[in-house]
C-alpha positions as CSV (number, residue, x, y, z in Angstrom):
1,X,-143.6,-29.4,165.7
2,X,-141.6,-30.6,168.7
3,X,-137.6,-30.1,168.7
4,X,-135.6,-32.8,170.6
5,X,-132.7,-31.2,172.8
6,X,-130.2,-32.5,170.5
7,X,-131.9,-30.5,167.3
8,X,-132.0,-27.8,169.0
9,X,-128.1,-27.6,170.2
10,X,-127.6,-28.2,166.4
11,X,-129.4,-25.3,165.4
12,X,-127.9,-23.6,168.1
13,X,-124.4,-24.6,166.7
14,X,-124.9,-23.9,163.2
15,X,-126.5,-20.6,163.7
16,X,-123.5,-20.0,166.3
17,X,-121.1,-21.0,163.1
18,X,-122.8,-18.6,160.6
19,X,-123.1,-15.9,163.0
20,X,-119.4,-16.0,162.9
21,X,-119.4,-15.0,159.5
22,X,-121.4,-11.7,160.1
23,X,-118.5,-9.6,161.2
24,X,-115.8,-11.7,162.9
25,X,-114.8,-14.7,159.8
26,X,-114.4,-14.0,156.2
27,X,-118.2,-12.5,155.6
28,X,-119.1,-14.7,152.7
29,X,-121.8,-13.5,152.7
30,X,-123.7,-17.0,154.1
31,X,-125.2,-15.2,157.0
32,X,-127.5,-13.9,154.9
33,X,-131.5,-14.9,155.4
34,X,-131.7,-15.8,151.9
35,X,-128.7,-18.8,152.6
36,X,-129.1,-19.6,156.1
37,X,-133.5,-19.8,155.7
38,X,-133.4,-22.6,153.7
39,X,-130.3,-24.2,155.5
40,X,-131.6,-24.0,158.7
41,X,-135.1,-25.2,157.2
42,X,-133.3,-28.4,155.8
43,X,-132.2,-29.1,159.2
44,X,-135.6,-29.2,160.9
45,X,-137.1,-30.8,157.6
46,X,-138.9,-27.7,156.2
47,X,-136.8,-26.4,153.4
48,X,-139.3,-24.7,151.3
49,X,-140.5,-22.7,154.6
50,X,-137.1,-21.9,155.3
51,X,-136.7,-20.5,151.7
52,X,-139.8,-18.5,152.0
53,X,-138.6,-16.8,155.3
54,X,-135.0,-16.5,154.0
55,X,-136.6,-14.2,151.2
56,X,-139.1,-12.2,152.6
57,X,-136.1,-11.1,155.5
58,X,-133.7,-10.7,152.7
59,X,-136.3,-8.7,151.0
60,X,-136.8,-6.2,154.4
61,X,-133.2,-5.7,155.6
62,X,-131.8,-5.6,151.4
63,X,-130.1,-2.2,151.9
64,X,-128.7,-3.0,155.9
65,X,-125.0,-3.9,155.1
66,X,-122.2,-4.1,157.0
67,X,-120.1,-1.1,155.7
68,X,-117.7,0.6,157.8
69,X,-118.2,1.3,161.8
70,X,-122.3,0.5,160.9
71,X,-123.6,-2.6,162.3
72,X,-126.7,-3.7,161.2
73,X,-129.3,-5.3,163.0
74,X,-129.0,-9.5,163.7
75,X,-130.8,-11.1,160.6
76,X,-129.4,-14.4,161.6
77,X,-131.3,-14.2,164.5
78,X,-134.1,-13.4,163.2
79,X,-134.2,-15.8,160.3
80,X,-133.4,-19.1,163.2
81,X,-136.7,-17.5,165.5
């Protein structure tokens, strides 16, 4: 699968824009792997792959929340690798 440069500054951008919702924005919680795998796998075309690697990362970093002075590990990162 070969990106073009403009797919992958969009990536880039909407990883960039959920990112901001990990600490800095709100934390709706769409940060998660389990909402940004299968958005991020709509925008390169692969929803169902982006599901399936939403979930299994949601399944391994479940009990790594954001409470207090803790921060957890970048899951958006590693869902978008």
């Amino acid at each position: 699968m070969h990106l073009s440069v403009l797919e992958i500054l969009g990536l880039a951008l909407v990883v960039g824009l959920l990112d901001l919702d990990t600490m800095a924005a709100g934390m709706f919680m769409i940060s998660r792997p389990l909402v940004a795998g299968p958005l991020l796998g709509l925008l390169l075309g692969e929803p169902l792959l982006g599901l399936k690697t939403g979930a299994l990362l949601e399944l391994l970093w479940a009990g790594r929340m954001p409470l207090g002075a803790a921060v957890p590990a970048d899951i958006l990162l590693a869902t978008a690798v």
